[in-house]
C-alpha positions as CSV (number, residue, x, y, z in Angstrom):
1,X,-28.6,-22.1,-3.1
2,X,-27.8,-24.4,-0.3
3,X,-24.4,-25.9,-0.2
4,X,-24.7,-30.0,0.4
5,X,-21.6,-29.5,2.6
6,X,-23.9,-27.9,5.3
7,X,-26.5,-30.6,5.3
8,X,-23.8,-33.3,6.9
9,X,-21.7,-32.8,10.2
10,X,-18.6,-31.7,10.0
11,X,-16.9,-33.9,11.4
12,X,-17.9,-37.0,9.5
13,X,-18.1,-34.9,6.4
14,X,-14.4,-34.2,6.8
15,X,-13.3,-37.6,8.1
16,X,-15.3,-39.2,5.0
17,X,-14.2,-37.4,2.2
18,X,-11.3,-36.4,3.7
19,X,-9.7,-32.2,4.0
20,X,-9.1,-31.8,0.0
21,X,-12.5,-33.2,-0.8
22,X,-14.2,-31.0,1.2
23,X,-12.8,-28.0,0.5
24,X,-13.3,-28.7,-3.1
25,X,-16.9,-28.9,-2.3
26,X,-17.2,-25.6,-0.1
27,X,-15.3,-24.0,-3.4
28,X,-17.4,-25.5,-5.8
29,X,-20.6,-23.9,-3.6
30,X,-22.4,-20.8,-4.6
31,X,-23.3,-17.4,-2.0
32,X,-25.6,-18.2,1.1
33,X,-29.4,-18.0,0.9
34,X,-30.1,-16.6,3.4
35,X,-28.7,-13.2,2.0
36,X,-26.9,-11.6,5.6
37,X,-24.6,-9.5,4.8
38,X,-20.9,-10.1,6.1
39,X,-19.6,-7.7,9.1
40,X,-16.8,-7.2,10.5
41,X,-16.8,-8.7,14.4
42,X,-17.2,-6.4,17.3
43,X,-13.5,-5.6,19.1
44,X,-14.8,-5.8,22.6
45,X,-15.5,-9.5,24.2
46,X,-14.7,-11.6,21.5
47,X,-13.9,-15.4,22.0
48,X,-13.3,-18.8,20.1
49,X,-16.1,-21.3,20.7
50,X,-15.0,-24.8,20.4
51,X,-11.6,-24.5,21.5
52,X,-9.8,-26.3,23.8
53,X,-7.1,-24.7,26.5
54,X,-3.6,-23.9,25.2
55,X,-0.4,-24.0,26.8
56,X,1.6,-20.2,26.1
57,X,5.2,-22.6,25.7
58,X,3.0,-23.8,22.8
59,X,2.1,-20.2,21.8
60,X,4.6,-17.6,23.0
61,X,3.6,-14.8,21.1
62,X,0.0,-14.7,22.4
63,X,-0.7,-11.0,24.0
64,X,-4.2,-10.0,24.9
65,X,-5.1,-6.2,24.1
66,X,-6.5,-4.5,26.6
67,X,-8.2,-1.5,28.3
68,X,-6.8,-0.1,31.1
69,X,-8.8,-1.6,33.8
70,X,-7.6,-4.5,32.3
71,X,-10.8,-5.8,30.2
72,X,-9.4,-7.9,27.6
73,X,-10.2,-6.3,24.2
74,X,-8.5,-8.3,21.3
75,X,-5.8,-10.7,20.7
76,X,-2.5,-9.9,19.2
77,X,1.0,-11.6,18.4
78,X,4.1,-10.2,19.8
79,X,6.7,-9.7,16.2
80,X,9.1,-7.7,18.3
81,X,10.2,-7.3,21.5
82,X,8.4,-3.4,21.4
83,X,5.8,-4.7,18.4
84,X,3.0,-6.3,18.4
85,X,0.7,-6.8,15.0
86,X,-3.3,-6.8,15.7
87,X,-6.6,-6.0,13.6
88,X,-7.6,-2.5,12.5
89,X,-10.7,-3.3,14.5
90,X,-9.1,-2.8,17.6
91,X,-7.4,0.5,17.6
92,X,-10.6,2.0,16.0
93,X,-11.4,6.1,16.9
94,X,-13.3,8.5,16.1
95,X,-11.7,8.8,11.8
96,X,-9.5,7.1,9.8
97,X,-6.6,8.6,11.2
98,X,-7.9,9.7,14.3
99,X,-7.5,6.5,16.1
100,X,-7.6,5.0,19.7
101,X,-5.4,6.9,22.0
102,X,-2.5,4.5,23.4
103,X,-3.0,6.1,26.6
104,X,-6.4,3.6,26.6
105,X,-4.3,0.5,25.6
106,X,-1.8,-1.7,27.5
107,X,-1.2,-5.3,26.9
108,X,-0.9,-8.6,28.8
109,X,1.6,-11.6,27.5
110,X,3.7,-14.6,28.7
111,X,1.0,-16.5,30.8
112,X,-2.0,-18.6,29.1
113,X,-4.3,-17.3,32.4
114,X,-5.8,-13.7,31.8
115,X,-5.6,-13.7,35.7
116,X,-2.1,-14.2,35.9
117,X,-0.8,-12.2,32.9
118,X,0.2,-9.7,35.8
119,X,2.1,-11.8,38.1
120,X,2.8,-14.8,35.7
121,X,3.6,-12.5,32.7
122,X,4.2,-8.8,31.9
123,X,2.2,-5.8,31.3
124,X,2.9,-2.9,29.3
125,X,1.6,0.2,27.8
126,X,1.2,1.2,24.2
127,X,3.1,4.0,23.0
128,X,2.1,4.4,18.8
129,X,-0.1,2.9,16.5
130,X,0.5,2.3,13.4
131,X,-2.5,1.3,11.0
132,X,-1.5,-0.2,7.7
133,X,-2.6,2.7,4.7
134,X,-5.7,2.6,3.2
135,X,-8.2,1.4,5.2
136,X,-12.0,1.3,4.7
137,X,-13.5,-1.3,6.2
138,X,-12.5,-5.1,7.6
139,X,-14.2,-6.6,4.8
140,X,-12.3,-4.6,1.8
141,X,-8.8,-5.7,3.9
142,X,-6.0,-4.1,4.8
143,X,-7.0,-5.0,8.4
144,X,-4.4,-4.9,10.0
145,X,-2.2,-2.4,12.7
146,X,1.6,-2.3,14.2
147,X,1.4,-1.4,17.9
148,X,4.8,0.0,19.6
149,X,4.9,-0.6,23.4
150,X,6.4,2.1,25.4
151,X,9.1,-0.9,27.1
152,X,10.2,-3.6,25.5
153,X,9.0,-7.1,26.1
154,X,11.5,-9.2,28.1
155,X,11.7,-12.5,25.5
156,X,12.7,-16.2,27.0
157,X,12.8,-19.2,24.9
158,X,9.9,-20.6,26.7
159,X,6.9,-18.4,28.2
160,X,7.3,-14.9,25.8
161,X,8.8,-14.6,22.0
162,X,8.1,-13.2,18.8
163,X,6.5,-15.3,15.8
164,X,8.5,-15.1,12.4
165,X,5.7,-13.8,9.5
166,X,5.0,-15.4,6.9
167,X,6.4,-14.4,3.8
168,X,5.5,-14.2,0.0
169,X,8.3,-16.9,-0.5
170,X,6.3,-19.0,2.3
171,X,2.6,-18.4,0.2
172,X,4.7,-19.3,-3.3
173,X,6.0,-22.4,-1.3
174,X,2.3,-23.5,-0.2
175,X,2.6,-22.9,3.4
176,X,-1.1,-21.3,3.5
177,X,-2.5,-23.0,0.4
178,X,-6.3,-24.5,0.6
179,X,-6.1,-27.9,2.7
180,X,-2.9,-26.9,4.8
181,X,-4.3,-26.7,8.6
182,X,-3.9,-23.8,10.7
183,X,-4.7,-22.9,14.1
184,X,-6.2,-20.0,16.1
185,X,-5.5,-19.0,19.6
186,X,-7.6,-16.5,21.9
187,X,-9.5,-16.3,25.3
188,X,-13.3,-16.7,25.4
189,X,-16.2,-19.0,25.6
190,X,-15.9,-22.5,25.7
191,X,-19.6,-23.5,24.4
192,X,-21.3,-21.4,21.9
193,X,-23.5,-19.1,23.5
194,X,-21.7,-18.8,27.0
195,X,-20.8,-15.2,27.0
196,X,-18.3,-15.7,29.5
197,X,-14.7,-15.5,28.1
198,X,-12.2,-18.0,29.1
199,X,-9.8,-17.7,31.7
200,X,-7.2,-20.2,30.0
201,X,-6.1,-19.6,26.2
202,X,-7.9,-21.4,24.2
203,X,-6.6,-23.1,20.6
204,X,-8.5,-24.4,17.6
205,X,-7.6,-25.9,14.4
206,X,-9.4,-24.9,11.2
207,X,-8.6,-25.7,7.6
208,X,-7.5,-22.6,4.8
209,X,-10.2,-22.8,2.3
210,X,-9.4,-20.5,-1.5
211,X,-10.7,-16.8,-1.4
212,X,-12.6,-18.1,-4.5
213,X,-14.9,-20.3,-2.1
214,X,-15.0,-17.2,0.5
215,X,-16.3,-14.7,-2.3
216,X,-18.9,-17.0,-3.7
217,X,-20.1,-17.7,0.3
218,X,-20.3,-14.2,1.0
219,X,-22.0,-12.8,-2.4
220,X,-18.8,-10.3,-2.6
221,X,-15.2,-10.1,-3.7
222,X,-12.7,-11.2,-1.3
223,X,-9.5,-9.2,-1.5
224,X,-6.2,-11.0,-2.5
225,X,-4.7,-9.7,1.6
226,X,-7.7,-12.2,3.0
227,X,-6.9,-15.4,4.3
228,X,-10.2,-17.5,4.2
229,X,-10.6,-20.6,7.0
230,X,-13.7,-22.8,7.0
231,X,-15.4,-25.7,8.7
232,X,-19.1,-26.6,7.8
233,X,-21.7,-27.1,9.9
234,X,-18.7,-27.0,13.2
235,X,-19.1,-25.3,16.9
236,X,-15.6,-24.3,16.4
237,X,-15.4,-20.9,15.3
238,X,-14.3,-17.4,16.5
239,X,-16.1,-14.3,18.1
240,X,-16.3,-11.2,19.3
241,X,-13.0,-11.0,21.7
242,X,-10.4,-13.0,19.3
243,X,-10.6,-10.3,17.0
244,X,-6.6,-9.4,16.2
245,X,-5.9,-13.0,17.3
246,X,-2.8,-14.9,15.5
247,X,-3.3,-17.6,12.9
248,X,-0.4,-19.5,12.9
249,X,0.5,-22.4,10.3
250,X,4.1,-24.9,10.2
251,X,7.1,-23.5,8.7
252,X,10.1,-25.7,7.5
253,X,12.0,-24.1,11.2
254,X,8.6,-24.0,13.3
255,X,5.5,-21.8,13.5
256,X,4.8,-18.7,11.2
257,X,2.2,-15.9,12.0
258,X,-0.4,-16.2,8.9
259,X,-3.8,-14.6,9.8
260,X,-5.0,-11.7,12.0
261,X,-8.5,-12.7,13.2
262,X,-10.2,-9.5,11.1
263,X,-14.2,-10.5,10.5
264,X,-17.4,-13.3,10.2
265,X,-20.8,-13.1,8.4
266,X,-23.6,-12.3,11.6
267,X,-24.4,-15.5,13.6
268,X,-21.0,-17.2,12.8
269,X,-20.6,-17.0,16.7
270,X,-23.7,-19.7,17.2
271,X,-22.6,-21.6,14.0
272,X,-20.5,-20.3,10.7
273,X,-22.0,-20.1,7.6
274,X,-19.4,-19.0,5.7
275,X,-15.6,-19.0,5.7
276,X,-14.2,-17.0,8.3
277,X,-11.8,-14.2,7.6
278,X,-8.1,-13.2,8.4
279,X,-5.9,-10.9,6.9
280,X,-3.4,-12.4,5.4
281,X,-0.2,-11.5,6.9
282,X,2.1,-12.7,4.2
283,X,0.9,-9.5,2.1
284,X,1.6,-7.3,4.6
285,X,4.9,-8.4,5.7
286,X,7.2,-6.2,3.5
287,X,5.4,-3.0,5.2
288,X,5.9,-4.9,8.8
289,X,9.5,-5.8,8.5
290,X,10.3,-2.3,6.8
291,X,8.8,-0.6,9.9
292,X,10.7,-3.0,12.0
293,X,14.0,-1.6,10.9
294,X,13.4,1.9,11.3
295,X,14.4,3.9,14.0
296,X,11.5,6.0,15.4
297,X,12.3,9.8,14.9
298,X,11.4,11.8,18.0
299,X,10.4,15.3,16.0
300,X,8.2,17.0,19.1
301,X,8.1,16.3,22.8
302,X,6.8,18.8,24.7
303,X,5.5,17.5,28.1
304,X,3.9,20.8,29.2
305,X,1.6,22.2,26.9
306,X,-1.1,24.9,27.9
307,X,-3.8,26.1,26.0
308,X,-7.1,28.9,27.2
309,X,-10.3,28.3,26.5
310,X,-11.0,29.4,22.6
311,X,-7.5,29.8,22.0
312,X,-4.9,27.4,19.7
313,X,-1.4,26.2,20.2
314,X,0.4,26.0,17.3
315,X,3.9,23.8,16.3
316,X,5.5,23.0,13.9
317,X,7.5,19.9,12.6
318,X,9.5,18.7,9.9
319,X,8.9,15.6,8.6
320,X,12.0,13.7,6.6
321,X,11.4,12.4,2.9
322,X,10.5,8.5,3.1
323,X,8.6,8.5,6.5
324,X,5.9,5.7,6.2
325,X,3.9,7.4,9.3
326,X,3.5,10.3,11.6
327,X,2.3,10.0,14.7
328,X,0.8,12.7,17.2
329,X,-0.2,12.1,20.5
330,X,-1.9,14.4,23.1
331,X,-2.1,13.3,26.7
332,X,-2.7,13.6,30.6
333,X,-3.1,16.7,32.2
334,X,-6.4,18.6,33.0
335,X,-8.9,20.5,30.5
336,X,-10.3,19.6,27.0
337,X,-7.8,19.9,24.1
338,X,-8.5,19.3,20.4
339,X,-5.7,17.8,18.4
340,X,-5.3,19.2,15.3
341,X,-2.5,17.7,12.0
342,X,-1.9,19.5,8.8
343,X,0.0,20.6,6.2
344,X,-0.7,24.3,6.5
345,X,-1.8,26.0,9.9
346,X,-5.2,23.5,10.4
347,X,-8.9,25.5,11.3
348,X,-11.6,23.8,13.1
349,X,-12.9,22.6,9.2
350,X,-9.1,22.5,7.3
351,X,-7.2,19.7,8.8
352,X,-6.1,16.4,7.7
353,X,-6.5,14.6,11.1
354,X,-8.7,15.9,13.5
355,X,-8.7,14.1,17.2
356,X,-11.7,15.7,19.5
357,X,-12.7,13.4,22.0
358,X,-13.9,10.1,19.7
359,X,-12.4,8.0,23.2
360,X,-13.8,10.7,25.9
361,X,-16.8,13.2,26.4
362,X,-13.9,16.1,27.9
363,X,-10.1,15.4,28.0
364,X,-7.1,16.0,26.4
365,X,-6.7,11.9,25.3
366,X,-6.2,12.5,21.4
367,X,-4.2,10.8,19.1
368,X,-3.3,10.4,15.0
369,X,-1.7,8.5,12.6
370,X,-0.8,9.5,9.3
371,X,0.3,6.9,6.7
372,X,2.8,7.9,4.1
373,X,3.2,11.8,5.5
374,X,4.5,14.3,2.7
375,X,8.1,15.5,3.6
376,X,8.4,19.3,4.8
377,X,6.8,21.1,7.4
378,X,3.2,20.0,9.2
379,X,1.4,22.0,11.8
380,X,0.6,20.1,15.1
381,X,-1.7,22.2,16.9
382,X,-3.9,22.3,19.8
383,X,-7.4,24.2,20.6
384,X,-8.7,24.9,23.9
385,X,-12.2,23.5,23.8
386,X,-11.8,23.8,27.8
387,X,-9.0,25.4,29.2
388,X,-6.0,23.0,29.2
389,X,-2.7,22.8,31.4
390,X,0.2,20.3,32.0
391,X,-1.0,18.1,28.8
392,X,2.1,16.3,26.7
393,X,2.4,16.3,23.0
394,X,4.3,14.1,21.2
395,X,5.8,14.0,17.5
396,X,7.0,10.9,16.2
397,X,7.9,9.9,12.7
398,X,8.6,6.0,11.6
């Protein structure tokens, strides 16, 4: 049925009844009628609408993802001077585990202006990804992904710093409970309907609503990771471009990183109709911090690789008990290789990571990711779909 809450402003809805009241209403609401279907937002050129500019000594940790050429992908928040945690979304390939290649990925941070994240700020390149286990899709959760620079940031106290998670303690404490306010940052369109993103960062407040409310708006189950935010009715609302963007509430010593911009229902860009959605980072900050403390294990780095036409390239590795990832990474040089991870010597059908050109039509640009790797030896091989020469590979374990 219609909810009432959509038949009134927002504004004067909110300032009537006041925060509580009205989220008690959205809760107490049943799915949309208009039966779309929730989807998760599209990575490339997505912006908040309804924002207003942000200074970065306000928000430090602000990085925007992007592609080489320096077409701003996604947001992300800086956790580490080399770590930075975005959406799923935006390190998507070709498989589940064959993901993005770095080598397409470098980052922008310490300026609020996209144009002056070069001279203002600092650039850098994307070494690994590292996409928390067992995703499906940004609406089942789990949306979220570690991404290791190749240099570490150089963090100030003013223009460039990492953002503390939220914890478990923090949720138990009622730091991201229904009512508290939190607030968004991203580059993109001012006015709904612009397409032009933003030059300046932009910020916007919006309210946590209960994932109880979310499910019944969205005719599904929202997981318990998702972290639900909501204004009926608004202009102010995220799109296609903030995707991976930080949700950040007050903590008893200053801000805390509690959403990753992850998805909307269709048409939330114009006007939302239902809560929008972040994962919420509080579940995912034991598997964050754990990674954090590792040391990255170098296994394989071979920075010359050849490979005929036809042929394969086979290595070996051994991975140590307790790794939470192994990552592979083939790059530069001339040729067309396949990338090939397994736990036996892999065939073009027996594999358990395959990486064959999801970023490029012909190149040797290949990457994986495997969560939670069995200890003991794994094949990393190569095929020559075209001949290849002077491509890298590189072995990493975390």
């Amino acid at each position: 049925m219609t909810s009432p809450v959509r038949a009134l402003s927002s504004h004067r809805f909110l300032r009537g009844l006041g925060t509580a009241a009205a989220l008690a209403l959205v809760a107490g609401c049943g799915p949309e009628g208009d039966g779309a279907e929730a989807r998760p937002v599209d990575a490339v050129a997505q912006e908040i609408a309804g924002g207003s500019n942000a200074l970065i000594t306000d928000f430090p940790w602000m990085v925007s993802l992007q592609d080489v050429d320096g077409t701003h992908r996604c947001g992300a928040a800086v956790v580490d001077a080399s770590w930075l945690l975005t959406s799923r979304q935006c390190v998507q390939g070709a498989t589940a585990l064959a993901l993005k290649s770095p080598t397409f990925l470098r980052i922008g941070a310490g300026s609020a202006s996209r144009s002056t994240l070069a001279s203002a700020g600092q650039l850098r390149w994307v070494l690994d990804v590292i996409p928390f286990p067992g995703y499906v899709g940004a609406q089942q959760g789990k949306d979220v992904a570690l991404l290791r620079l190749s240099t570490p940031l150089t963090l100030n106290a003013t223009t460039l710093k990492a953002i503390p998670l939220a914890t478990p303690a923090d949720e138990a404490a009622g730091l991201t409970n229904p009512g508290v306010t939190a607030t968004l940052t991203g580059w993109g369109m001012f006015t709904a309907g612009s397409g032009v993103l933003k030059d300046v960062l932009q910020k916007m407040d919006v309210p946590i609503v209960t994932n109880l409310s979310a499910s019944m708006s969205h005719g599904m189950t929202i997981s318990a990771d998702q972290l639900p935010t909501f204004i009926p009715n608004s202009f102010r609302f995220f799109c296609p471009g903030d995707l991976g963007g930080p949700l950040v509430v007050n903590g008893p010593s200053g801000k805390l990183l509690a959403g990753v911009a992850s998805w909307s229902r269709p048409g939330s860009c114009m006007r939302p109709t239902a809560p929008e959605m972040y994962a919420r980072v509080a579940s995912f900050q034991p598997w964050v911090s754990d990674l954090l403390g590792r040391t990255p294990g170098v296994l394989l780095n071979n920075p010359v690789v050849a490979v005929p036409q036809g042929t394969w390239k086979h290595s070996t590795v051994t991975v140590p008990a307790g790794a939470l990832s192994l990552n592979v990474s083939l790059a530069n040089g001339s040729g067309d290789g396949n990338l090939y991870v397994h736990t036996a010597q892999p065939t073009t059908t027996v594999y358990t990571c395959r990486s064959n050109g999801g970023d490029v039509t012909n190149g040797n640009a290949e990457y994986c990711a495997v969560p939670n790797p069995a200890a003991g030896t794994w094949y990393v091989s190569v095929y020559g779909a075209g001949s290849v020469s002077n491509t890298s590979l590189r072995v990493t374990t975390y």
